[in-house]
N, CA, C and O atoms as a Tinker XYZ file with bonds, in Angstrom:
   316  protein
     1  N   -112.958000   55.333000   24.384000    73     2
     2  CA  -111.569000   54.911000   24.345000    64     1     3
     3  C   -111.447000   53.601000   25.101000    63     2     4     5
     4  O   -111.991000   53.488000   26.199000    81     3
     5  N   -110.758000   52.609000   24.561000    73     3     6
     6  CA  -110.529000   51.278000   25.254000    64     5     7
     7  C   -109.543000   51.104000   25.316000    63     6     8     9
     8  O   -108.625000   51.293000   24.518000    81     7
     9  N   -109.605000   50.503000   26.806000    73     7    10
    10  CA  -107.858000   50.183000   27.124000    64     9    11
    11  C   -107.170000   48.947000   26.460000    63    10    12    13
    12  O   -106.131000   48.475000   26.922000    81    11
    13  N   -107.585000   48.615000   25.730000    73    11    14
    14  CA  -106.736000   47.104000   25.074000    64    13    15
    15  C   -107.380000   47.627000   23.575000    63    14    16    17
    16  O   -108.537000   47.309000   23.301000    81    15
    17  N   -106.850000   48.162000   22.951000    73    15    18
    18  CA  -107.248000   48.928000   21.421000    64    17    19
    19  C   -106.202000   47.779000   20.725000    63    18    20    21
    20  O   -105.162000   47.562000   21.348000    81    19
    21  N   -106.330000   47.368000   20.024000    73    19    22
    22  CA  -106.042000   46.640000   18.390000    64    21    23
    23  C   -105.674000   47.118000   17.588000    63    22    24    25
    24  O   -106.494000   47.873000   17.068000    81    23
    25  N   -104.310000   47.066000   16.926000    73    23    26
    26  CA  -103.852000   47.966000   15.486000    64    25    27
    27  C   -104.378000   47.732000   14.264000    63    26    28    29
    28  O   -104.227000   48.541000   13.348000    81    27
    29  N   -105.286000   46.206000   14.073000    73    27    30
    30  CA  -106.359000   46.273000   13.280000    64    29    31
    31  C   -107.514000   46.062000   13.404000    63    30    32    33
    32  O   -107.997000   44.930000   13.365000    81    31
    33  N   -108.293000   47.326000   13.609000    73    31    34
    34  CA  -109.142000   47.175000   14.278000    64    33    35
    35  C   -110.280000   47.083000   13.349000    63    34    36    37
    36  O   -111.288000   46.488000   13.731000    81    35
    37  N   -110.225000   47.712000   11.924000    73    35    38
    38  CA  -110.808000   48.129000   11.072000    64    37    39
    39  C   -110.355000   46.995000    9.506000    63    38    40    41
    40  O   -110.839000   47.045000    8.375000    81    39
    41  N   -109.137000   45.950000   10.132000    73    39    42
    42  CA  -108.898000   45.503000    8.865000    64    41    43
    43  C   -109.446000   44.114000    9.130000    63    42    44    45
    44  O   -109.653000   43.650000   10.251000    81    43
    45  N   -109.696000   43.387000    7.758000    73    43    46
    46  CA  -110.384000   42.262000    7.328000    64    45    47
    47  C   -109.488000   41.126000    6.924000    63    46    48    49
    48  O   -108.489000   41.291000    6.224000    81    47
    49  N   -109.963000   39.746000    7.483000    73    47    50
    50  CA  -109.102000   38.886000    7.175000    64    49    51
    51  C   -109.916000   37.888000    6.124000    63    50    52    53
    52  O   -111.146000   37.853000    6.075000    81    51
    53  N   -109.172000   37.206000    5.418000    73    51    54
    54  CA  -109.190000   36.221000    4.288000    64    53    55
    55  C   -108.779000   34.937000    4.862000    63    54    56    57
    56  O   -107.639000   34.687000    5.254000    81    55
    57  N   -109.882000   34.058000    4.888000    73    55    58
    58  CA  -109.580000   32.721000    4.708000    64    57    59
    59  C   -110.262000   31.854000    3.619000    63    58    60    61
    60  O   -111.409000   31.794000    3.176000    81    59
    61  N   -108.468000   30.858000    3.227000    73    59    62
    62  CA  -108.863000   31.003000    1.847000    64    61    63
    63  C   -109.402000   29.056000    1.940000    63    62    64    65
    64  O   -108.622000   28.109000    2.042000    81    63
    65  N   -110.483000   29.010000    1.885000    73    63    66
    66  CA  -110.921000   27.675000    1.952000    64    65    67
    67  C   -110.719000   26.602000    0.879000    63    66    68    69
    68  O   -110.800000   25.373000    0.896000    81    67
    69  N   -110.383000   27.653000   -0.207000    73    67    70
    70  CA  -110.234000   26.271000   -1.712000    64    69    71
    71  C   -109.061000   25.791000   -1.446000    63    70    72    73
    72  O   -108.831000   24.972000   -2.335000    81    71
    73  N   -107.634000   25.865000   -0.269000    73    71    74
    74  CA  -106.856000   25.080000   -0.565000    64    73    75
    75  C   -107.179000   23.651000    0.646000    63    74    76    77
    76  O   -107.715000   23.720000    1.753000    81    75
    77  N   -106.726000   22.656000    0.057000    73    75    78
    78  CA  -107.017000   21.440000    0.772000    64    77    79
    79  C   -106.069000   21.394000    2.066000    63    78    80    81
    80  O   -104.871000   21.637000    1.915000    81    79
    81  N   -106.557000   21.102000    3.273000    73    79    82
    82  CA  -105.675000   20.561000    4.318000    64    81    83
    83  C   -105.030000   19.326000    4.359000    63    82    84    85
    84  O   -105.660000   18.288000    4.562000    81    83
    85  N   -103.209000   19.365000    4.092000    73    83    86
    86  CA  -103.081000   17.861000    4.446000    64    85    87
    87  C   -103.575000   17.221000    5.691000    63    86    88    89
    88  O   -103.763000   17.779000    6.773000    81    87
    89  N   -103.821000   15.573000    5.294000    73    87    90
    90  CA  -104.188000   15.374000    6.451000    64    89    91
    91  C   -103.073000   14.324000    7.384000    63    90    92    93
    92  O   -102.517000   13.441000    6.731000    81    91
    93  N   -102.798000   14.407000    8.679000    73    91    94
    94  CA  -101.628000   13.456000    8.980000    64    93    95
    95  C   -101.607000   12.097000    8.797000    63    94    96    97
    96  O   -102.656000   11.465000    8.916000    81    95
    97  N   -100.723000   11.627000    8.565000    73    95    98
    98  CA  -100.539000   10.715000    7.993000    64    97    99
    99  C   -100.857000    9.451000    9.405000    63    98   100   101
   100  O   -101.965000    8.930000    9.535000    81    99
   101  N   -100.151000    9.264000    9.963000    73    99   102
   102  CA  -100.413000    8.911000   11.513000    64   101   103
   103  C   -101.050000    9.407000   13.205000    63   102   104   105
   104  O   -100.236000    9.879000   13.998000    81   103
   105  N   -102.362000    9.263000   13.577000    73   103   106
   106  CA  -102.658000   10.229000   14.672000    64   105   107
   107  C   -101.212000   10.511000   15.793000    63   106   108   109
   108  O   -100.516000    9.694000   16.395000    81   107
   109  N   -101.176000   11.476000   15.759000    73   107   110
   110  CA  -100.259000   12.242000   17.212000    64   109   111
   111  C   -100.405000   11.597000   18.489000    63   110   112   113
   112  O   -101.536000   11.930000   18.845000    81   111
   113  N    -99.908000   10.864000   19.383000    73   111   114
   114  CA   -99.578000   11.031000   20.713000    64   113   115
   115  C   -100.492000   12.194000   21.510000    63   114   116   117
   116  O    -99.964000   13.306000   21.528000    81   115
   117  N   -101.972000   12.062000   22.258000    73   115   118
   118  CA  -102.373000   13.024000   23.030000    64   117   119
   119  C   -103.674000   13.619000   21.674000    63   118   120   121
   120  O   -104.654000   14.245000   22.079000    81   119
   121  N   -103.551000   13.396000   20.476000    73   119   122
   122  CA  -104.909000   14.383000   19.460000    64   121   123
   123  C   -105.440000   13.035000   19.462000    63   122   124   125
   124  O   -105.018000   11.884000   19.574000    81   123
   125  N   -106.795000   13.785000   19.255000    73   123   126
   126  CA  -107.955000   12.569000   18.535000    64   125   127
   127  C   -107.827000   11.874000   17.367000    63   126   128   129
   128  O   -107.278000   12.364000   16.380000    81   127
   129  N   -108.434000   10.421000   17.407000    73   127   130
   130  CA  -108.081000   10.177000   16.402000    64   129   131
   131  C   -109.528000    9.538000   15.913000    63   130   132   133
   132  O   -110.507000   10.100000   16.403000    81   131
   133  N   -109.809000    8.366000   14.952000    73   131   134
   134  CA  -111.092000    8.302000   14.089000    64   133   135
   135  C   -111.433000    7.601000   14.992000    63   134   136   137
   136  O   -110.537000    7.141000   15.699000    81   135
   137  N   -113.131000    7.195000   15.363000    73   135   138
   138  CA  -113.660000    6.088000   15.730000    64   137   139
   139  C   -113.119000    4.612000   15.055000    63   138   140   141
   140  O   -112.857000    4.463000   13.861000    81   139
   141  N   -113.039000    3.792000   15.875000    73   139   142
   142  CA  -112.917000    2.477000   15.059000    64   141   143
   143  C   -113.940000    1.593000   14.360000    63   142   144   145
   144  O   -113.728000    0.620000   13.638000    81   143
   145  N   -115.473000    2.320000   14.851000    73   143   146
   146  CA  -116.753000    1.563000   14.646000    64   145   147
   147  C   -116.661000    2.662000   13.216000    63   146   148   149
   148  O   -116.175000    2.105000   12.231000    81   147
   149  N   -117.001000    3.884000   13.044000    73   147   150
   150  CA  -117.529000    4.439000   12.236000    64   149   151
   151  C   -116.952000    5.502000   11.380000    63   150   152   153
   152  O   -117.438000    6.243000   10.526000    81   151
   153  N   -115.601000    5.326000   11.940000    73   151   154
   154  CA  -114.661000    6.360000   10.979000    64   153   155
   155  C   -115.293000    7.843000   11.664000    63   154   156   157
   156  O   -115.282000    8.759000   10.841000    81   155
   157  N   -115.742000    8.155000   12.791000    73   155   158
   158  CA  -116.311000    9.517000   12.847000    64   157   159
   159  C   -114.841000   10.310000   13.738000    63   158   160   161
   160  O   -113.660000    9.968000   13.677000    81   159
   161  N   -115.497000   11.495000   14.563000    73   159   162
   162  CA  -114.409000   12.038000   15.103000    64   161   163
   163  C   -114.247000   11.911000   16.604000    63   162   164   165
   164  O   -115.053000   12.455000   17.359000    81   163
   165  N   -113.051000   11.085000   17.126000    73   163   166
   166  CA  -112.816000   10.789000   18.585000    64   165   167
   167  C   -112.614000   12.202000   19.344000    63   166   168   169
   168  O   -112.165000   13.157000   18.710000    81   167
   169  N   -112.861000   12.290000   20.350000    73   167   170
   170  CA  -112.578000   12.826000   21.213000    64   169   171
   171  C   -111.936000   12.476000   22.884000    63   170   172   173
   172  O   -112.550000   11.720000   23.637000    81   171
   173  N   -110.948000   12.989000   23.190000    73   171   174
   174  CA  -109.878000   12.503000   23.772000    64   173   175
   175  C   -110.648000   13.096000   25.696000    63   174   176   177
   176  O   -110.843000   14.177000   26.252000    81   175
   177  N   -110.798000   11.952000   25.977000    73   175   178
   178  CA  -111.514000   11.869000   27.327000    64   177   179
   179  C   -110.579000   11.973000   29.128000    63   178   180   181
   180  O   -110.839000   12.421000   30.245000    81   179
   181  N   -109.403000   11.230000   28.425000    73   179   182
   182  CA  -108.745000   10.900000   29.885000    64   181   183
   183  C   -107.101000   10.643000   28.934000    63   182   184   185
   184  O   -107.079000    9.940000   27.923000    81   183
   185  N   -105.890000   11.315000   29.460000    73   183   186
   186  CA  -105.070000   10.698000   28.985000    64   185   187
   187  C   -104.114000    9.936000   30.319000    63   186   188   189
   188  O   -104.116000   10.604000   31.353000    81   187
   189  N   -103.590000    9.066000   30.350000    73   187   190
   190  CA  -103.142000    8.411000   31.174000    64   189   191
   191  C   -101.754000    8.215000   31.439000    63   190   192   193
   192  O   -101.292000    7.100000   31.197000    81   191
   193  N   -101.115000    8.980000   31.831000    73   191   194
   194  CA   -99.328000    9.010000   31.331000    64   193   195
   195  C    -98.622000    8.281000   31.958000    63   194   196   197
   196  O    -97.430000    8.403000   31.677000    81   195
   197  N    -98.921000    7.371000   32.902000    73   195   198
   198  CA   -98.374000    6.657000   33.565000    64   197   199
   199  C    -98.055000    5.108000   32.642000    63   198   200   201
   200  O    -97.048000    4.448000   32.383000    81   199
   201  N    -99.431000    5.007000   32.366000    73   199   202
   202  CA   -99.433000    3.261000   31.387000    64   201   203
   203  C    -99.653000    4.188000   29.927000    63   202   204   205
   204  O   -100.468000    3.461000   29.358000    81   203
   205  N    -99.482000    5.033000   29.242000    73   203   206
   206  CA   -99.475000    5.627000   27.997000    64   205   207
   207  C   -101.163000    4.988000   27.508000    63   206   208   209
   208  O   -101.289000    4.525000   26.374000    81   207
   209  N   -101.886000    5.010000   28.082000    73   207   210
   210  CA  -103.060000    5.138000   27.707000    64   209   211
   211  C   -104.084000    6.362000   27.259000    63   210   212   213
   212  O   -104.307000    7.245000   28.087000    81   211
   213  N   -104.571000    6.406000   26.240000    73   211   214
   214  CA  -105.774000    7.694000   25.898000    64   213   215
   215  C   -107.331000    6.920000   25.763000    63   214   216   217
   216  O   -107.665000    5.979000   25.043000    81   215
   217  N   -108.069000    7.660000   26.687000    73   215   218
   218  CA  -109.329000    7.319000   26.138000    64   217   219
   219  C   -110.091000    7.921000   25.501000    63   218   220   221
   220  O   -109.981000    9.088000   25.877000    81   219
   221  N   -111.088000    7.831000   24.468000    73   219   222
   222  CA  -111.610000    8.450000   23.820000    64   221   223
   223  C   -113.051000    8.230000   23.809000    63   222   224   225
   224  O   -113.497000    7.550000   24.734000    81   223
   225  N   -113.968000    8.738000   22.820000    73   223   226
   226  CA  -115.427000    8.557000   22.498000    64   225   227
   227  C   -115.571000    9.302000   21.201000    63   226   228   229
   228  O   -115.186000   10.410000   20.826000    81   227
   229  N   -116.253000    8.327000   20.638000    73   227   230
   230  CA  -116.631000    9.499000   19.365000    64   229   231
   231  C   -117.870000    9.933000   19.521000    63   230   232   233
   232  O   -118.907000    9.437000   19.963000    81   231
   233  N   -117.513000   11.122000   19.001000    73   231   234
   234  CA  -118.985000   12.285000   18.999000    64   233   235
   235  C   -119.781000   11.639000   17.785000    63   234   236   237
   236  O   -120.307000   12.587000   17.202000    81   235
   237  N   -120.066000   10.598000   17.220000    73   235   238
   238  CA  -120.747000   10.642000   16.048000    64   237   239
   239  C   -122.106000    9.816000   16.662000    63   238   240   241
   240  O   -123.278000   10.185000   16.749000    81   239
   241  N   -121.324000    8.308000   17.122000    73   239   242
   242  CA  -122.144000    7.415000   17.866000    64   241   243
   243  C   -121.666000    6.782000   18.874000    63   242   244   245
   244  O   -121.826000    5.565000   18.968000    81   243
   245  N   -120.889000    7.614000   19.951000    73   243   246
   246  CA  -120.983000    8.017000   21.092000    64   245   247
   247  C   -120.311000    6.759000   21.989000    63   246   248   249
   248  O   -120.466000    6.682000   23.208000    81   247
   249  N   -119.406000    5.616000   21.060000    73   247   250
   250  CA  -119.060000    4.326000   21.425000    64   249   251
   251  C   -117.659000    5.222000   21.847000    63   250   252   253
   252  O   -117.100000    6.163000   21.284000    81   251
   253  N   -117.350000    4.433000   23.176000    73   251   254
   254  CA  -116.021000    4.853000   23.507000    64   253   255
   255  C   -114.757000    3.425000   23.661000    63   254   256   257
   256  O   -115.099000    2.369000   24.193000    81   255
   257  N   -113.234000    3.649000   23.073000    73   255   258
   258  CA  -112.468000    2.981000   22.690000    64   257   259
   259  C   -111.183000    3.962000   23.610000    63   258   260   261
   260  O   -111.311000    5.067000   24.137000    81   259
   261  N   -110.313000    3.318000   23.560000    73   259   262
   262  CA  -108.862000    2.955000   24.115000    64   261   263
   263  C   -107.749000    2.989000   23.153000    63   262   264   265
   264  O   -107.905000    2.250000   22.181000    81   263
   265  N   -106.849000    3.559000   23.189000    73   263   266
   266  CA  -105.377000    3.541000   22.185000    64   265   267
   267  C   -104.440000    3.489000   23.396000    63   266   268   269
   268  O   -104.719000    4.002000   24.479000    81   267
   269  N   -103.411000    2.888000   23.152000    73   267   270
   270  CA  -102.166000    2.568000   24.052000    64   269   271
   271  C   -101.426000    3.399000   22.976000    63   270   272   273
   272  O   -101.675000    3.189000   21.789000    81   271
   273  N   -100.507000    4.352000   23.359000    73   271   274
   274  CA   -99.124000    4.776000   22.633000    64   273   275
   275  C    -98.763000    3.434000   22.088000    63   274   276   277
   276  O    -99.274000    3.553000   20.974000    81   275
   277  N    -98.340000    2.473000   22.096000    73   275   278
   278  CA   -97.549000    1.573000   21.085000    64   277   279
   279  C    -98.617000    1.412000   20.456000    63   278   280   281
   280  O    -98.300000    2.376000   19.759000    81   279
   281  N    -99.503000    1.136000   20.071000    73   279   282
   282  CA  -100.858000    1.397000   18.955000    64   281   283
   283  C   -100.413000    2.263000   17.980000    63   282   284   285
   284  O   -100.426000    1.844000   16.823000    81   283
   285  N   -100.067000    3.252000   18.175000    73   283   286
   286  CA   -99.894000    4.478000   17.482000    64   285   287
   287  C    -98.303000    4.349000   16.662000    63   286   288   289
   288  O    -98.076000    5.372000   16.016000    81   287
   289  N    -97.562000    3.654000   16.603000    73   287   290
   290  CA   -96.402000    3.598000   15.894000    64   289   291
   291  C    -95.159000    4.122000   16.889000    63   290   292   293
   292  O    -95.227000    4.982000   17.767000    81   291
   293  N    -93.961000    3.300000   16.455000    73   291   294
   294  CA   -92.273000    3.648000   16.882000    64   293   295
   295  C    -92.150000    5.140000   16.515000    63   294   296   297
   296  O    -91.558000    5.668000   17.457000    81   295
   297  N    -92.351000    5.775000   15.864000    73   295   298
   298  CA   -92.206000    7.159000   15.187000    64   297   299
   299  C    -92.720000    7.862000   16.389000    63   298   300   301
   300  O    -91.794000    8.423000   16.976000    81   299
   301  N    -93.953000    8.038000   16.999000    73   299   302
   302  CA   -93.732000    8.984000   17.717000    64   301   303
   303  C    -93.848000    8.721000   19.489000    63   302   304   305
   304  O    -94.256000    9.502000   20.349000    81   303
   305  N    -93.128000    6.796000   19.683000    73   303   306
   306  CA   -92.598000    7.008000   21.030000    64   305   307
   307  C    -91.589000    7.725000   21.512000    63   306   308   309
   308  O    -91.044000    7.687000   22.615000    81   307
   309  N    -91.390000    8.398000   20.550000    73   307   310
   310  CA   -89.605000    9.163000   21.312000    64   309   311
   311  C    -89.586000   10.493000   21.279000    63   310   312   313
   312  O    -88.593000   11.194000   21.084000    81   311
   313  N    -91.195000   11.007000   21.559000    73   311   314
   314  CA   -91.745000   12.573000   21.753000    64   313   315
   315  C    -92.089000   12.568000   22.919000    63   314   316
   316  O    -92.560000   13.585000   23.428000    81   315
């Protein structure tokens, strides 16, 4: 008997991979966004909230780059 029991404990989930993910249209404020050398995937290192700075690196080839919030568009300075 376990103390944290599950009401499905026995049932199976479906994920359905043939439908496509949109993808955003503009990176978010704070998410990763593409390398600028290689189109690969950034990863978000330091965010800086004082001067709206993010630093990043991409995991592909390991070059690391800088985005300022005004980089990123008027649309989502007012989040």
């Amino acid at each position: 008997m376990s103390l944290f029991r599950s009401k499905n404990s026995g049932g199976h989930y479906v994920v359905d991979l043939r439908t496509p993910v949109a993808e955003p249209s503009a990176p978010a404020w704070g998410s990763p966004s593409a390398c600028p050398s290689c189109g690969g995937r950034g990863y978000v290192d330091h965010l800086d909230l004082f001067d709206e700075i993010m630093y990043l690196h991409c995991v592909a080839c390991g070059e690391k780059f800088v985005r300022a919030r005004a980089q990123i568009g008027p649309a989502d300075a007012s989040a």
